[in-house]
N, C-alpha and C positions, 0 to 999 in steps of 0.2 A: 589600427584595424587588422586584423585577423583573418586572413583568409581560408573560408571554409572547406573542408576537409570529413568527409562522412566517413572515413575510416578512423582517424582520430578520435572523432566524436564516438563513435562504437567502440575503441580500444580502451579511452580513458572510462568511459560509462561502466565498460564490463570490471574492469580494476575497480574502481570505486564500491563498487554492490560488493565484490568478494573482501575488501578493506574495511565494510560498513560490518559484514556479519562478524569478520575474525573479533572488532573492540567490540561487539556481543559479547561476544564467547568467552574472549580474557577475564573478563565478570564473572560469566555466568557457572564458572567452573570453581572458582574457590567460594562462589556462594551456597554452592549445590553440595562441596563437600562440609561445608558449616553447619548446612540446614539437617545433612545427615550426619550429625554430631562427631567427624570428623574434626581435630583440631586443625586450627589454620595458622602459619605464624603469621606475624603483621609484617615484618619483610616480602613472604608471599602478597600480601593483600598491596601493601606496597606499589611491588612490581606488576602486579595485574593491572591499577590502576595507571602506573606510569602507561605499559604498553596498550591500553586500551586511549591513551589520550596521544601520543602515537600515530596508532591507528586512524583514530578520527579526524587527524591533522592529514595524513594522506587520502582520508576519503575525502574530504574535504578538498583539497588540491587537484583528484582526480574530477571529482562532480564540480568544481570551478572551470575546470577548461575544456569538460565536455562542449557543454552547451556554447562554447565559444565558437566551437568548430564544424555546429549541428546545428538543425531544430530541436526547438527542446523537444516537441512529440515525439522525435526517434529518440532523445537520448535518456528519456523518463522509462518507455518500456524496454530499452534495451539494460540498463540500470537496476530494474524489477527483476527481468528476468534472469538478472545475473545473484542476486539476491536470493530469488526464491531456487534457485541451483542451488549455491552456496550453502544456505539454511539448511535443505533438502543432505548435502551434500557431505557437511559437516556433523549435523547434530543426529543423522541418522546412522552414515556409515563411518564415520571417527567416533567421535564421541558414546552412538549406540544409548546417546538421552531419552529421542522421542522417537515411534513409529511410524511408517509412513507405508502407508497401504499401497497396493497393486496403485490406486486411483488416484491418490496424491503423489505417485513417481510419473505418472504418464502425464497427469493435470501438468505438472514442470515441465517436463520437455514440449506438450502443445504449448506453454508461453513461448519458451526457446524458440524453438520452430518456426512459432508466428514472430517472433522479433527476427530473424533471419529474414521472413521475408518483407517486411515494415521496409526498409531502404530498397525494396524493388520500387512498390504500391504508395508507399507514402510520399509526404512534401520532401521537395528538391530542397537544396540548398539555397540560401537568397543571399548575396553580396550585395553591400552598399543600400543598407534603409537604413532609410528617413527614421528612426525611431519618436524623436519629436511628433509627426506629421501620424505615426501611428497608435501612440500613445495616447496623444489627447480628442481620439475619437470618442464621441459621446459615448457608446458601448463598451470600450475598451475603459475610459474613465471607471463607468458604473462597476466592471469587474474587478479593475484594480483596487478601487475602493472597498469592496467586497473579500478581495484577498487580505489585505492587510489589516480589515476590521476582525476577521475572525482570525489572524494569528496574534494578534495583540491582544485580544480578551482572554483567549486560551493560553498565551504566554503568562498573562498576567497573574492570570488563577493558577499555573504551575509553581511559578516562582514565589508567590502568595499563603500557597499550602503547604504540605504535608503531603505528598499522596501515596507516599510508602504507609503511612499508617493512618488511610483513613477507613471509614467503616464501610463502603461500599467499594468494593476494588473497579466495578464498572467505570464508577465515576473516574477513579486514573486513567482507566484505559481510555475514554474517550477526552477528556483531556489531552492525552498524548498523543492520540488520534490524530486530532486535531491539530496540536502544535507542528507534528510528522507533517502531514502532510500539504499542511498550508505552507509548510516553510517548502518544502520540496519544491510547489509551486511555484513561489515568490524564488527561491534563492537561482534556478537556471535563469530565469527572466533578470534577474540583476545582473548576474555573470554575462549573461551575453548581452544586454545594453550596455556596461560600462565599457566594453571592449567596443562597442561602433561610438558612443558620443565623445566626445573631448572638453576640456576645459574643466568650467565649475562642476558640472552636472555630472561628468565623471569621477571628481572627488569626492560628490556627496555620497552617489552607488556605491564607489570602493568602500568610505566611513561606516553606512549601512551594511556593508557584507561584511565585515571585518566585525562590525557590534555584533551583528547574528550569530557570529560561530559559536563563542563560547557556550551562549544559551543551548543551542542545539549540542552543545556536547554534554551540556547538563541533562537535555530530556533524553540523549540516547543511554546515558548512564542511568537514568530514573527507568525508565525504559526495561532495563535488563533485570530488575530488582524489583516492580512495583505492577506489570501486567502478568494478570494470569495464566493467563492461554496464547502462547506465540504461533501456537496452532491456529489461533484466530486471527491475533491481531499483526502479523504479519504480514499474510495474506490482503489481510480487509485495508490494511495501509497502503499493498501496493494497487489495488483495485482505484482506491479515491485516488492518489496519486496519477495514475496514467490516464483515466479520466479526468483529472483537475489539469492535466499540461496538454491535454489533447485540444480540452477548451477554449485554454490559453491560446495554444497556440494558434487556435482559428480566428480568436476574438481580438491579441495583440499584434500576432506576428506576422497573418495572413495567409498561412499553410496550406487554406482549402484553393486557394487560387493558385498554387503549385505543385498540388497532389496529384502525380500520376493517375490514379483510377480510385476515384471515391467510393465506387461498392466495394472496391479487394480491401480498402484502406480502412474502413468500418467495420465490414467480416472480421478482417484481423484484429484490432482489436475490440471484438467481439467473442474471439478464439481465448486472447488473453485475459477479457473478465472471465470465462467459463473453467479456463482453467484455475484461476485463483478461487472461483467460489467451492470446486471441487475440493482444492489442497484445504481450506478452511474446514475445521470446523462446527460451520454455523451452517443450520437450514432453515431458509429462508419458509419453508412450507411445513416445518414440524408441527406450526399452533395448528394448520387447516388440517393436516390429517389427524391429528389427535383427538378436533372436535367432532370428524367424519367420524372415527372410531368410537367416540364415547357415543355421537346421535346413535351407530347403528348398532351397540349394546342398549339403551332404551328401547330401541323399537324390535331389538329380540327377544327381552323380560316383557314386553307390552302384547307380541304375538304369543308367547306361551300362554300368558293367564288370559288370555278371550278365547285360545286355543285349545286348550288344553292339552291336546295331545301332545303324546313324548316322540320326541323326532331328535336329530340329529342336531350339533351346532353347527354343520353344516347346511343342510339344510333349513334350518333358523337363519342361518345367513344369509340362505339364496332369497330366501322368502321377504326377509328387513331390505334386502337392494329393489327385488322386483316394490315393495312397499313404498321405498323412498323415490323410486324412477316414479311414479304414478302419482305421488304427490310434487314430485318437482313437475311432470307432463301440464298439471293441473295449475 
């Protein structure tokens, strides 16, 4: 048994996030000089792959003994947020890969921010559960069943395909989505039951978390080579993720009954979905305005020809809003 530790649990969390982007990156840099018809030797490609596997053994060690010495809900966004730093941190000011706007530098630091304050607001520590007694709550059953159905199908279809070369690259990325985050889920929640149960049922945890890594070191290499947009789907992984352990952690581990102050605890993260949908980018509201824009080009070609008169497209404009308010009034 393990006695709990919130500074640990934030120390190893933040390690882990910055361990997780660097075996990105070891990839992502002799692929980038290949795809710009740079030559590579295989020695180079070699060594990327050694220290990218490396790496993922220590993020792996770090993200094992967080949650041993936390709740997972603190040590999932504290883990993101060190991530989307890092990412930010790396691929913008070393590397000078991808761009990151006024809005997606500040969107990072509100995560930070708010993870800084998550161990004021959030669940306490809890020493000595019953994991048994919490586990096979009829709720907790349903969820857990629900986690492990959808990382085994999503595993299944990874290891099954191709998705570096398939024809829809969407379909990879939510694949791996999938695989990401569901494992994220399930892998704290093991780490920290096999550390409170003993005996059998401790063997079986450790068997399962020792099968899982490989696979996850597969999708983080599939990962680095096979999604389009890390500008997306990085973000969009740690969003499901901190709401997939926040869940968790009300539905397994009982967190809402030792949360300090549940409006500060939901604000926040509420600060950290907003911040990642910012750093992303996908808009959630591009179809609605696109179709606003297209209705109210119709109804400016429909007021000229009953109109006739030549006006402004400004004034065409004012004219298609006051038109469309009067038929929504209506």
């Amino acid at each position: 048994m393990v006695k709990q530790n919130l500074i640990f649990c934030l120390l190893f969390s933040s390690l882990g996030g910055l361990c997780k982007i660097l075996a990105t990156v070891v990839l992502i840099i002799p692929d980038d000089r290949e795809k710009s018809g740079v030559p590579v030797a295989i020695f180079t490609k070699i060594g990327a792959v050694t220290l990218n596997l490396i790496l993922q053994a220590m993020t792996s060690a770090f993200f094992t003994l967080a949650p041993m010495f936390g709740p997972v809900s603190l040590y999932t966004p504290t883990s993101i947020s060190s991530i989307l730093l890092c990412n930010m941190f790396i691929l913008w000011v070393v590397l000078r890969r991808e761009a990151f706007t006024k809005d997606m530098r500040v969107a990072t630091y509100v995560c930070v921010l708010a993870v800084i304050v998550l161990p004021v607001v959030g669940p306490a520590v809890q020493d000595d559960q019953d994991v048994g007694a919490l586990l096979f709550r009829p709720l907790a059953m349903i969820w857990s069943i629900f986690l492990v159905a959808v990382f085994t199908a999503s595993t299944t279809y990874m290891l099954t395909k191709d998705l570096r070369n398939v024809q829809d690259p969407i379909v990879a990325e939510v694949c791996l989505f999938a695989v990401g985050v569901f494992s994220s889920t399930l892998m704290p929640t093991i780490a920290r039951a096999m550390m409170i149960v003993d005996g059998i049922p401790q063997y079986v945890l450790i068997s399962i978390y020792i099968f899982v890594q490989p696979i996850l070191g597969y999708e983080a290499m599939l990962e680095s080579v096979a999604v389009p947009s890390r500008g997306r789907f990085v973000p969009m992984c740690s969003a499901g993720t901190v709401l997939l352990n926040a869940i968790t952690g009300i539905i397994l581990w009982g967190d809402w009954d030792v949360t300090k102050s549940h409006v500060a605890y939901i604000c926040t993260l509420l600060l950290i979905f907003e911040g990642v949908y910012l750093i992303s980018d996908y808009d959630f509201f591009a179809g609605h305005i696109a179709q606003k824009r297209e209705k109210k080009r119709k109804l400016i070609g429909q007021t000229k020809e009953e109109t006739g008169f030549l006006l402004s497209d400004s004034s065409y404009g004012s004219l298609a809003d006051t038109i469309e308010m009067n038929n929504g009034a209506i």
